[in-house]
N, C-alpha and C positions, 0 to 999 in steps of 0.2 A: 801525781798530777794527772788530770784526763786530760783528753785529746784537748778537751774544749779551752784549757786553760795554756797562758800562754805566760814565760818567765818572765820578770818585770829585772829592767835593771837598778830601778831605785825604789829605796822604803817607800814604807806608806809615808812615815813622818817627813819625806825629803816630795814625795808628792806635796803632801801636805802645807808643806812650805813652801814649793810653785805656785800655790796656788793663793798663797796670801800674799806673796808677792806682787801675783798681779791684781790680785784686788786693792792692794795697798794702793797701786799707781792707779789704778779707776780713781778709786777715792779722792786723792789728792790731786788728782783731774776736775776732779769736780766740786772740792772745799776752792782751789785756788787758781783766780782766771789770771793775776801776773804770772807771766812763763816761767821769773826767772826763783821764784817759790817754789812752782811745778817741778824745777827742773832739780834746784836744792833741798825740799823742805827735807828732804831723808839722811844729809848730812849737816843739818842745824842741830845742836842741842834745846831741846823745850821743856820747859820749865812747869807743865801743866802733870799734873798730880801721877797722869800713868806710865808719865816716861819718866818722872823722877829726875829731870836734868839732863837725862840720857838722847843722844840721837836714834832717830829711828833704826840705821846703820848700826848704831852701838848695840843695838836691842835687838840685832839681827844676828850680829857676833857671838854675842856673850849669853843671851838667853833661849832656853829651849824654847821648845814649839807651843805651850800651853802659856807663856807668856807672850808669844807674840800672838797668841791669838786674844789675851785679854786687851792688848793695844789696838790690833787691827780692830776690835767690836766697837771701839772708844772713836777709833777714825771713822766708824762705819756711820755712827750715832753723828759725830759733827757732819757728816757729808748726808746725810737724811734733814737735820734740824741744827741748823747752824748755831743758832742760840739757845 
């Protein structure tokens, strides 16, 4: 390691995963102006083809990082173009 570089204490993939976190909750800032959506829509199960029934929550648990990123792109697209 050079001088210049400095030890990180978390993987890339657990960065990585910070960081769709927060974009998660941008997003659904911005799909959903009732609060109390805002506040749940991560612990609903939804029925729409990427989550398979599954909560967002659920897809945070039990799926690696390459699956939540196919979900986060799906959230990204509804929060771009609603319909």
């Amino acid at each position: 390691m050079s001088d210049f570089e400095e030890e990180s204490f978390f993987t890339e993939d657990q960065i990585r995963r910070f960081d769709l976190v927060v974009n998660f909750d941008r997003f659904i800032n911005i799909i959903f102006k009732n609060p109390k959506n805002r506040e749940n829509f991560a612990s609903y199960s939804n029925a729409n083809i990427i989550f398979k029934g599954r909560s967002l929550l659920e897809i945070m648990e039990e799926c690696d990082t390459e699956e939540w990123q196919r979900v986060y792109l799906e959230v990204k697209i509804w929060a771009i173009n609603p319909w």
